[in-house]
NUBALO-178233 format. One record per residue (C-alpha): x, y negated, z negated; residue number from 0; residue in one letter. Coordinates in nm, 2 decimals, always signed. Layout:
N
X	Y	Z	NUM	A
...
END
This chain:
185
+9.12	-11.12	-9.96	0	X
+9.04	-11.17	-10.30	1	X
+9.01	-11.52	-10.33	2	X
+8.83	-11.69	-9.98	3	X
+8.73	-12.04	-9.90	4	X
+8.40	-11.94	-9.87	5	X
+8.33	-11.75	-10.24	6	X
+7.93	-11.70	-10.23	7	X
+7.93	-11.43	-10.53	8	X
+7.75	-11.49	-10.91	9	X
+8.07	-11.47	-11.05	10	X
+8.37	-11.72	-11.06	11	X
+8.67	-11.70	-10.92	12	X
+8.87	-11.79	-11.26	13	X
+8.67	-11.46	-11.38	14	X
+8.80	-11.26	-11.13	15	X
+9.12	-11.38	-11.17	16	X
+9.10	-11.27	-11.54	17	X
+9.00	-10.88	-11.45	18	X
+9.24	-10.89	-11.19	19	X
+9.55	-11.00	-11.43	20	X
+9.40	-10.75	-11.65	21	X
+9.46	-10.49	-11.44	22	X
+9.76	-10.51	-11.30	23	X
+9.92	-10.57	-11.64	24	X
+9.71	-10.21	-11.76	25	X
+9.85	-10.07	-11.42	26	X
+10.22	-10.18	-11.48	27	X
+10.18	-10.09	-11.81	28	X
+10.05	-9.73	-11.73	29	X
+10.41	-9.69	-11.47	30	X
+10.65	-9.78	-11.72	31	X
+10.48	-9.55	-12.02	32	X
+10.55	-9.30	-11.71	33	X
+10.89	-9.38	-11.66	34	X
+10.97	-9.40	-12.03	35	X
+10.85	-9.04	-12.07	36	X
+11.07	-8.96	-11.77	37	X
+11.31	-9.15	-11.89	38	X
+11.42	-8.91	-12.17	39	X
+11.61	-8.72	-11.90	40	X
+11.87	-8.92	-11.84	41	X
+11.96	-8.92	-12.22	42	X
+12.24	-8.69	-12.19	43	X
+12.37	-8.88	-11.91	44	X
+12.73	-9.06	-12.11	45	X
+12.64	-9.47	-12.12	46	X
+12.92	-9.50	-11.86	47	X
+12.76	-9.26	-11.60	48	X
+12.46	-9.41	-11.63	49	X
+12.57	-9.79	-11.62	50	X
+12.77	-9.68	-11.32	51	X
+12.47	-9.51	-11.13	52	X
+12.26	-9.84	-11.20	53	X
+12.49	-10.07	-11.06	54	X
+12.52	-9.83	-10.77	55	X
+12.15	-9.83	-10.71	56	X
+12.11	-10.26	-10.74	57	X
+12.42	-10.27	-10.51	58	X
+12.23	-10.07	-10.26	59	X
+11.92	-10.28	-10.32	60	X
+12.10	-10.57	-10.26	61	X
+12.22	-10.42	-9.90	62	X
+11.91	-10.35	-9.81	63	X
+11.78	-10.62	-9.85	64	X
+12.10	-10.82	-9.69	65	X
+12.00	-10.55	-9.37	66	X
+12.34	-10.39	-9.39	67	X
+12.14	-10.04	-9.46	68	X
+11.80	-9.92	-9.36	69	X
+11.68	-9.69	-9.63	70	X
+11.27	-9.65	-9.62	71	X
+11.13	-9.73	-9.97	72	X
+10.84	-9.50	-10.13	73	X
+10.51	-9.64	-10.04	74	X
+10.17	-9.52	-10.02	75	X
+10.04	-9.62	-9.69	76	X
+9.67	-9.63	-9.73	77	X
+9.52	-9.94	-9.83	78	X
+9.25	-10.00	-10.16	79	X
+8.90	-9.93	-9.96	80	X
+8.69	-10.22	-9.92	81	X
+8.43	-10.07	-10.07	82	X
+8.60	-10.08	-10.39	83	X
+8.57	-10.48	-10.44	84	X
+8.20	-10.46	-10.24	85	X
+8.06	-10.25	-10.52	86	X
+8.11	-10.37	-10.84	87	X
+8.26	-10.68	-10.84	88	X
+8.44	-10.68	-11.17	89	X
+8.46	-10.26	-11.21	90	X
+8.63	-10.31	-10.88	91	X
+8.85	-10.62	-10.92	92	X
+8.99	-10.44	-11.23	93	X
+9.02	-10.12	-11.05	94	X
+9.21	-10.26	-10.77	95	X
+9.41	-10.48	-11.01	96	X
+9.54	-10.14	-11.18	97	X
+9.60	-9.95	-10.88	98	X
+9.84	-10.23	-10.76	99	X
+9.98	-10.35	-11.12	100	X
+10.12	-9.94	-11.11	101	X
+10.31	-9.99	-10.79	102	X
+10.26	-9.67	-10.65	103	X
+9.91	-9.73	-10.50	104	X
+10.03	-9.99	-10.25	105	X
+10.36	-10.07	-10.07	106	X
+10.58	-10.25	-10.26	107	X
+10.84	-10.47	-9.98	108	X
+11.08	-10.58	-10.21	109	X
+11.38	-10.36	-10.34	110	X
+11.40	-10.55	-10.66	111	X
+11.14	-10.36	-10.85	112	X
+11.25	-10.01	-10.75	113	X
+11.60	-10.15	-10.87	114	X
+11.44	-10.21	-11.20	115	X
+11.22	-9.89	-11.23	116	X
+11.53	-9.70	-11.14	117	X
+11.74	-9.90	-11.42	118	X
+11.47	-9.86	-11.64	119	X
+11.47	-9.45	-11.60	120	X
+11.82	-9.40	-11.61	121	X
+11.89	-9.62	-11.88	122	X
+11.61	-9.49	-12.14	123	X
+11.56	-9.88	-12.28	124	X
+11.36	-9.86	-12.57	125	X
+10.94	-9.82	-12.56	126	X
+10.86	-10.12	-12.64	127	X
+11.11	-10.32	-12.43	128	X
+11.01	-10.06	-12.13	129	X
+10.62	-10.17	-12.19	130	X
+10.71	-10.54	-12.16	131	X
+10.91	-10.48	-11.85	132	X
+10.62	-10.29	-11.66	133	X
+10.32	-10.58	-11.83	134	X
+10.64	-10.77	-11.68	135	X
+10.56	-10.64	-11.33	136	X
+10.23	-10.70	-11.36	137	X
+10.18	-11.05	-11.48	138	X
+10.46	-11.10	-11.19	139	X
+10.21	-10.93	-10.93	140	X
+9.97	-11.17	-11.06	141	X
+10.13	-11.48	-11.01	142	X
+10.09	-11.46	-10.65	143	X
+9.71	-11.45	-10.68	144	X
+9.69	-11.74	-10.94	145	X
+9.92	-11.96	-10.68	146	X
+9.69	-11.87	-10.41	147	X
+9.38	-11.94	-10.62	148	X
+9.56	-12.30	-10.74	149	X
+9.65	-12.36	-10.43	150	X
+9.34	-12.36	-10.22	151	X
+9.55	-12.40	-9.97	152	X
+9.49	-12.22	-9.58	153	X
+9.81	-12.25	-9.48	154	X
+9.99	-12.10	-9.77	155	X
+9.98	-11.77	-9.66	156	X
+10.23	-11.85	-9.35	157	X
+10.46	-12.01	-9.57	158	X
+10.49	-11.77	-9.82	159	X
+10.55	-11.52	-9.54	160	X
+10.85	-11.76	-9.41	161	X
+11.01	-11.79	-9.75	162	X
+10.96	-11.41	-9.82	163	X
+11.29	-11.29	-9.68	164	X
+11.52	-11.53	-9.86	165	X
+11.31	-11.46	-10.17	166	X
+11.36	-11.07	-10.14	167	X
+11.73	-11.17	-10.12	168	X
+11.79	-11.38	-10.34	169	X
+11.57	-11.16	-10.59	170	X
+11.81	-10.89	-10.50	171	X
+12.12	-11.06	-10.53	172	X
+12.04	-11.18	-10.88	173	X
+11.94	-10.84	-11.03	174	X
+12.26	-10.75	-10.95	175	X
+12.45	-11.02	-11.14	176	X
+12.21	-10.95	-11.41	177	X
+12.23	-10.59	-11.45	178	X
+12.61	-10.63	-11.40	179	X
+12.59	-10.89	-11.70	180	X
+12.39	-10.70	-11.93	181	X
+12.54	-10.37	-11.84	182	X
+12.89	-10.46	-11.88	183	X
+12.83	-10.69	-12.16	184	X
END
């Protein structure tokens, strides 16, 4: 946990916060220079072809997520070592930060952000418009952290986990309308 009750280290929690942020914004910012790059591929692709194939893949998300299909998402099951926060606090903070702002360093649950990865590659969006979509993703990962910090709250980790599924969902179900929207538009 990065952020316990029971914080006995030199440096404050609000600092680590701040490293943290830091890197998952460098780490999301890192996977969507990637999938720019990769994103040059799909150029050739007609417009219709590829709004049609990105529509396809958020209508699969949003199955997936309603359970109607089981399709396994890419993850990377080994976990950030312990050793890596134990260290160096803040060298370690911001590595573990980076390694889960890129999203491939840790499981990602939800089908909304492969949705949008996905989008992002097969639409070829501009650079900087891709870069603010991946800082996007990491400021987004972050948010979870700062709630937990704010909160100070023991509990709020079984709530969350309640409210997860409908959030997934609903997540799901409005990338949809909103690449539908945008797409079509």
């Amino acid at each position: 946990m990065l952020f316990s009750p029971g914080w006995r280290a030199p440096i404050r929690q609000d600092g680590i916060l701040a490293v943290f942020t830091l890197g998952l914004m460098l780490g999301g910012t890192l996977s969507a220079t990637v999938i720019w790059l990769l994103s040059g591929l799909s150029a050739p692709l007609p417009p219709s072809a590829r709004t049609a194939a990105v529509l396809a893949v958020a209508a699969v998300g949003v199955a997936r997520e309603l359970g109607l299909i089981r399709i396994p998402l890419p993850q990377n099951a080994r976990q950030i070592p312990q050793e890596v926060l134990q260290t160096h606090l803040r060298r370690g903070t911001l590595q573990f930060g980076f390694e889960l702002g890129t999203g491939v360093r840790t499981y990602v649950s939800a089908t909304a952000p492969h949705v949008l990865a996905l989008a992002l590659l097969l639409v070829h969006e501009s650079l900087p418009v891709t870069l603010l979509t991946g800082t996007a993703f990491g400021l987004g990962r972050a948010l979870s952290a700062l709630l937990t910090y704010l909160a100070r709250d023991e509990h709020r980790d079984a709530t969350v986990a309640a409210r997860l599924p409908r959030m997934k969902t609903t997540t799901a179900v409005v990338s949809l309308i909103a690449l539908a929207l945008l797409l079509m538009g």
